[in-house]
Residue, then its C-alpha position, 0 to 999 in steps of 0.5 A: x336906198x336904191x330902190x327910191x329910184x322908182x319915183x325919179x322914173x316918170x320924170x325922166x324925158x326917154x323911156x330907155x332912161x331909167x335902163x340907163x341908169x340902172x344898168x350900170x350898178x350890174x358892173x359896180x356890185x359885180x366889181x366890189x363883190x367877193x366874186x369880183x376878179x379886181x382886188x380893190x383893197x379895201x378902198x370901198x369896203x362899205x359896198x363890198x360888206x354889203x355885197x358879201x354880207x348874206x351871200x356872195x352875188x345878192x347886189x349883183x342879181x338886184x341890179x339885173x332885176x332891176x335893170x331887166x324891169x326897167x328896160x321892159x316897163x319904163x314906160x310904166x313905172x307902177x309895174x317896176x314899182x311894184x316889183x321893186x318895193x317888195x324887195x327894196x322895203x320887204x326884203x330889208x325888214x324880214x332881215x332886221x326883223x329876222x335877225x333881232x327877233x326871229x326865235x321861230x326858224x324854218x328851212x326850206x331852201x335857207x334859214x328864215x323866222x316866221x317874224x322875219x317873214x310877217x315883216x316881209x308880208x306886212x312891209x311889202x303890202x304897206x309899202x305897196x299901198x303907200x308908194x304905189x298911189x304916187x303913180x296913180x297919174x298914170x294909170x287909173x286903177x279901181x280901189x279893189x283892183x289895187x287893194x286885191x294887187x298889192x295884196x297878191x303881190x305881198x303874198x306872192x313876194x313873201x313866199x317867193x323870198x321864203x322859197x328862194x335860195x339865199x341871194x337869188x331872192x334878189x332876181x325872183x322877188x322884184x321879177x316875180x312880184x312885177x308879174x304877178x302885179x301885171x295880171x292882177x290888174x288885167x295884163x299889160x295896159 
């Protein structure tokens, strides 16, 4: 899961490293999307059931998203943590929860379960409470200020994933959750 490559990010030697890294993946999603204009015929076919799997262009805005979060926050890698996880861990257990046990729909925007979207939630504010300590070397933040942020950040992704039309999730809740992130522990430290 890509979304791991958050803890390689403070042993990389430059700060423009992890953009680097992540920038490429906006092509490759792009090129074996159902959008793309090459035919590949089936060659990667794993990567392009991914990408058309749900919608058309979700791959593709996840490495923007990330991508865009490493360019501004590599020199603090909590923040893309922090955006990155909701997504990578949140995002993936509202769909398998959703899709095996979601008896109770809703539509907003599009089609989501109230089971889906608990596992969201609870996901989100576990992965963030488990993952995010690892980064604790580089910034010291008090107990409650951390409990309080990962607790925000959970809510916030959840309604934004409940919110966000199909695919486009993959932009608003790793962007939005970085945010929310950074004002709840006072701004940019």
């Amino acid at each position: 899961m890509i979304g791991n490559l958050i803890f390689v990010i403070p042993f990389f030697t430059l700060n423009i490293f992890p953009f680097f890294v992540a920038s490429p993946f906006i092509l490759i999603t792009f090129l074996f999307s159902p959008l793309s204009p090459v035919d590949f015929g089936g060659k990667i076919s794993g990567l392009a059931e991914i990408t058309g799997g749900g919608h058309k262009y979700g791959l593709v805005l996840y490495a923007i998203s990330y991508s865009v979060l490493a360019l501004f926050f590599s020199a603090k890698p909590y923040v893309i943590a922090a955006g990155i996880l909701p997504m990578a861990y949140g995002d993936a257990a509202a769909s398998l929860i959703g899709q095996k046990f979601g008896h109770q729909k809703y539509n907003i925007f599009s089609p989501k379960s109230i089971e889906g979207s608990i596992a969201m939630f609870a996901t989100c504010l576990l992965g963030l409470l488990v993952c995010l300590p690892f980064f604790s070397f580089l910034y010291p933040i008090s107990s409650l200020n951390f409990l309080l942020a990962a607790l925000g950040v959970a809510i916030v992704a959840t309604v934004c994933e409940a919110l966000t039309p199909k695919g486009f999730d993959n932009l608003t809740v790793p962007l939005l959750s970085a945010m929310v992130f950074l004002f709840l522990i006072g701004g940019l430290i």
